[in-house]
C-alpha positions in Angstrom: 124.4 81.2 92.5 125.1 83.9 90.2 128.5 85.0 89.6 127.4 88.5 89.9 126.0 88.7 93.1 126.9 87.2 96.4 125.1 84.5 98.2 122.6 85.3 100.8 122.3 81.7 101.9 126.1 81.9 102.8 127.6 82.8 106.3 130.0 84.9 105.9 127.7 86.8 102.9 125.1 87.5 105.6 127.8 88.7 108.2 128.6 91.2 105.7 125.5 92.5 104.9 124.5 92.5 108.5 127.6 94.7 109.3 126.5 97.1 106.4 123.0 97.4 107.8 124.0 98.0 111.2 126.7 101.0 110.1 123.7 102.7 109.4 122.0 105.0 112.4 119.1 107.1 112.4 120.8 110.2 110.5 122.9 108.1 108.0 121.4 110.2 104.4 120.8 109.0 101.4 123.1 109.7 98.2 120.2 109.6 95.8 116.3 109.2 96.5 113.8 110.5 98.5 113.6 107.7 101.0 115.2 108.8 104.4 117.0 105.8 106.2 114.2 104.4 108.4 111.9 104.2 105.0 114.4 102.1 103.0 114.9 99.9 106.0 111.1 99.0 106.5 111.0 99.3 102.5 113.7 96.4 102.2 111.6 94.4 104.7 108.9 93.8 102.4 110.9 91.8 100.5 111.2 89.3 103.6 107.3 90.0 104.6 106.5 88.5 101.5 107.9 85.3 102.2 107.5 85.4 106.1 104.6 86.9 106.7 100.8 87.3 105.9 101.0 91.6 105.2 100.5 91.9 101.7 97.6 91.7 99.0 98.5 88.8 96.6 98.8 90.9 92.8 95.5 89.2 90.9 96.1 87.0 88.1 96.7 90.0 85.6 98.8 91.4 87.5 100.6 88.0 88.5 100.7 87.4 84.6 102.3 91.1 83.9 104.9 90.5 86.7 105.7 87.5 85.7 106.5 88.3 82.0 107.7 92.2 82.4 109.1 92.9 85.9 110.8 89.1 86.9 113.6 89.5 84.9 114.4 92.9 85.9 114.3 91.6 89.4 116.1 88.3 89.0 118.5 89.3 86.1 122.0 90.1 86.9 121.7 94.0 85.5 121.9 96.3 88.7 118.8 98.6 89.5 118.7 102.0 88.1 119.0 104.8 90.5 115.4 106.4 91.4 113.9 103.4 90.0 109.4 103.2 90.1 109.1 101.1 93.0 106.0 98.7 93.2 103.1 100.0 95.7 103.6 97.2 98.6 107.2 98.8 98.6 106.2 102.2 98.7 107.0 104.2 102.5 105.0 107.2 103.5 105.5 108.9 106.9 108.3 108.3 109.8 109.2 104.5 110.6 110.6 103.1 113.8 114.2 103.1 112.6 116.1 100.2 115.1 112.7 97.7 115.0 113.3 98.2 110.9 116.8 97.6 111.4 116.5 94.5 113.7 113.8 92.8 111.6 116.2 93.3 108.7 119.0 91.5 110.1 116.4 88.7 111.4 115.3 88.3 108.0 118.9 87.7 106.8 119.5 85.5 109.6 116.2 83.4 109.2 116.8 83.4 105.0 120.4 82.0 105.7 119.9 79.7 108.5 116.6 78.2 105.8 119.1 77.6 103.3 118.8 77.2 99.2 116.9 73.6 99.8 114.2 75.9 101.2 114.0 78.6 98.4 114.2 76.2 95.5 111.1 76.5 94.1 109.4 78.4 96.8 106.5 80.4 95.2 106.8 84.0 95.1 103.5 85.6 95.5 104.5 87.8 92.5 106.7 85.8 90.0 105.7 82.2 90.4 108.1 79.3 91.4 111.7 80.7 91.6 115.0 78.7 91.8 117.0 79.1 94.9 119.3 81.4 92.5 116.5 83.8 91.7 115.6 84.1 95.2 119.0 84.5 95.9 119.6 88.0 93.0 116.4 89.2 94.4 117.1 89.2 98.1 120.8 90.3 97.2 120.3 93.0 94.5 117.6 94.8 96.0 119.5 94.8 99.4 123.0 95.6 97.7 121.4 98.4 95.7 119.7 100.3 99.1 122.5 99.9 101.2 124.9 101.6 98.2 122.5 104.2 98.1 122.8 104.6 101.8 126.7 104.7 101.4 127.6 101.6 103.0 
């Protein structure tokens, strides 16, 4: 894994970030963005959806191709995200969202990710990027996560 970020395949990692995510409650307010706390939990699912479950389009090949050679290293790379960052459609929230089933399926996803272990990720296909190492599935789950949960303040 990458020096920079922490690894989700780890225990003790995913205890961590599971004690973040459940610090937050149904109030807990954002410190930039427009997302309120229920939105950036279901938006930080997608990630997981993507890998676990049948919910999203597949990006056509242009799009595949474009993802692949603009946005992949801004997702895998070790530079943070920006604050107020453009956000991908799939990963766009509109409306209310049921704020403890976002939360649970979050830590779920953690849990199932860890307990499926680097052996599991690397090479997996992501339906946007292509084959990924177990270290690029690593920054992407980790980054994205890390960078919603700071915004949240925890």
């Amino acid at each position: 894994m990458t020096p920079d970020h922490k690894n989700v395949f780890d225990p003790a990692v995913v205890a961590e970030l599971s004690a973040r995510i459940s610090a937050l409650t149904p109030v807990t307010l954002p410190l930039w963005g427009k997302m309120s706390v229920d939105q950036m939990l279901a938006h930080c699912n997608v990630s997981y959806e993507m890998v676990y479950e049948d919910r999203h389009a597949r990006p056509n090949w242009l799009m595949r191709w474009v993802l692949k050679t603009i946005v992949k290293s801004k997702v895998v790379g070790a530079t943070p995200y920006a604050k107020n960052s453009p956000t991908a459609p799939a990963f766009r929230m509109a409306g209310a969202k049921d704020f403890a089933l976002e939360q649970q399926r979050l830590l779920a996803f953690l849990e199932r990710v860890q307990r499926d272990g680097e052996r599991t990720f690397n090479g997996k296909e992501s339906a946007s990027f292509g084959p990924l190492t177990s270290s690029e599935w690593n920054v992407l789950f980790y980054k994205h996560l890390d960078h919603h949960l700071m915004q949240f303040g925890v």
